[in-house]
C-alpha positions in Angstrom: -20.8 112.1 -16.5 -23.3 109.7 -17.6 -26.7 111.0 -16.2 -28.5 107.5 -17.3 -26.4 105.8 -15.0 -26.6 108.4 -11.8 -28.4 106.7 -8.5 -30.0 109.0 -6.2 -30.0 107.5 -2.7 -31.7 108.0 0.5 -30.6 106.4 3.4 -30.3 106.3 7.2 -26.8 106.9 8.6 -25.4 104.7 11.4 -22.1 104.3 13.1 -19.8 101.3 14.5 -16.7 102.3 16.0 -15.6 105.3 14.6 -17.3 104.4 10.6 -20.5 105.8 9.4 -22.3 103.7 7.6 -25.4 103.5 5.1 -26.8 99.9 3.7 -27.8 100.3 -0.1 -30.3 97.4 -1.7 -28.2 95.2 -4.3 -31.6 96.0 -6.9 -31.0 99.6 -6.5 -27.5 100.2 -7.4 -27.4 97.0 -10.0 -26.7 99.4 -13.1 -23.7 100.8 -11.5 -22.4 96.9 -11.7 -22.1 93.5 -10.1 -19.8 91.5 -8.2 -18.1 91.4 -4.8 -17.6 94.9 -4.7 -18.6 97.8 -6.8 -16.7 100.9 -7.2 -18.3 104.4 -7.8 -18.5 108.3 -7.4 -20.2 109.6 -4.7 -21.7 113.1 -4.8 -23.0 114.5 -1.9 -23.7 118.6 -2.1 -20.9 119.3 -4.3 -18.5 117.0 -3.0 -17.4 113.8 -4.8 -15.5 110.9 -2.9 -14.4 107.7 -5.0 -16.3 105.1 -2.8 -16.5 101.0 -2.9 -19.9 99.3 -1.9 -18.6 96.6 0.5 -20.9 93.1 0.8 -23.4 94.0 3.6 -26.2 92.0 5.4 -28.3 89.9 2.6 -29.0 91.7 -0.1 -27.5 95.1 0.7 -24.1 96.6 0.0 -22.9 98.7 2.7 -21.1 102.3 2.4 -18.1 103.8 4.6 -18.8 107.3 4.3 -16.2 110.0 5.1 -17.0 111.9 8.5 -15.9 115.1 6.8 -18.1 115.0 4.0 -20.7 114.3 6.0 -19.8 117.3 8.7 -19.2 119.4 5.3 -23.3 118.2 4.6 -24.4 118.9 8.3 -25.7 115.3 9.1 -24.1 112.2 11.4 -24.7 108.9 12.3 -28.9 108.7 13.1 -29.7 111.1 10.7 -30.5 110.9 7.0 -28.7 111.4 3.9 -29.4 112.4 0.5 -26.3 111.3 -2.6 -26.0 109.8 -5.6 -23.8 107.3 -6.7 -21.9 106.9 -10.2 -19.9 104.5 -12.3 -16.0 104.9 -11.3 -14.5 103.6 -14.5 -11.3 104.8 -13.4 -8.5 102.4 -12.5 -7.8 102.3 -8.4 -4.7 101.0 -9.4 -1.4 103.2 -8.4 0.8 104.8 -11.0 4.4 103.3 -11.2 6.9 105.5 -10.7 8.8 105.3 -14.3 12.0 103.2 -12.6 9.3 100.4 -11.6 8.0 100.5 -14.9 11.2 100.2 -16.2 12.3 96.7 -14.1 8.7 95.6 -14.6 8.8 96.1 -18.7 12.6 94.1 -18.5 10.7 91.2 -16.5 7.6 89.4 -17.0 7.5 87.2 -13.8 8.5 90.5 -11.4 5.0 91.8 -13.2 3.1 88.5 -12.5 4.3 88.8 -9.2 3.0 92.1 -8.8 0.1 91.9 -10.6 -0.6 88.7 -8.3 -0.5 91.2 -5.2 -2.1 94.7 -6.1 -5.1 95.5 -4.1 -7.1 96.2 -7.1 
């Protein structure tokens, strides 16, 4: 874990529909990266979720945050929360099982194609 790079964050829980939610300031999570979308760790009292920061109202990201982590933590929508937020360096994208691999490594446009339609 890279401590430099951990983001402490406080923020105010709400709900739409059944998704809690928490808006995070652009300037505050900046060193965990930039773009459209940034994807991290999320710690909250000793559990750790891979999250993505989704565009929010202007100049915010906003977080989906599991309703069982947040049971586990004792808080819901209208209360606060207390996390931190880390670099995921890790690929999101899924392991091939090996005979995919196999037609994709005999194939260069089946990979393009692919490639063209992964989620990550």
């Amino acid at each position: 874990m890279n401590i430099l790079a951990s983001i402490r964050i406080n923020a105010r829980i709400y709900k739409v529909s059944q998704v809690r939610w928490v808006d995070i300031p652009r300037a505050r999570v900046a060193k965990l990266g930039k773009g459209r979308t940034v994807d991290a760790l999320l710690r909250l009292k000793g559990d750790i979720d891979r999250v993505t920061l989704l565009p929010g109202k202007p100049g915010h990201y906003k977080l989906a945050l599991k309703v069982g982590l947040l049971k586990s933590a004792g808080v819901d929508a209208g209360g606060a929360v207390a996390f931190t937020l880390e670099p995921d360096l890790q690929s999101r994208e899924p392991e091939l099982p090996a005979e995919m691999a196999r037609a994709f490594s005999l194939s260069p446009e089946l990979t393009e194609r692919w490639n063209a339609h992964t989620l990550a």
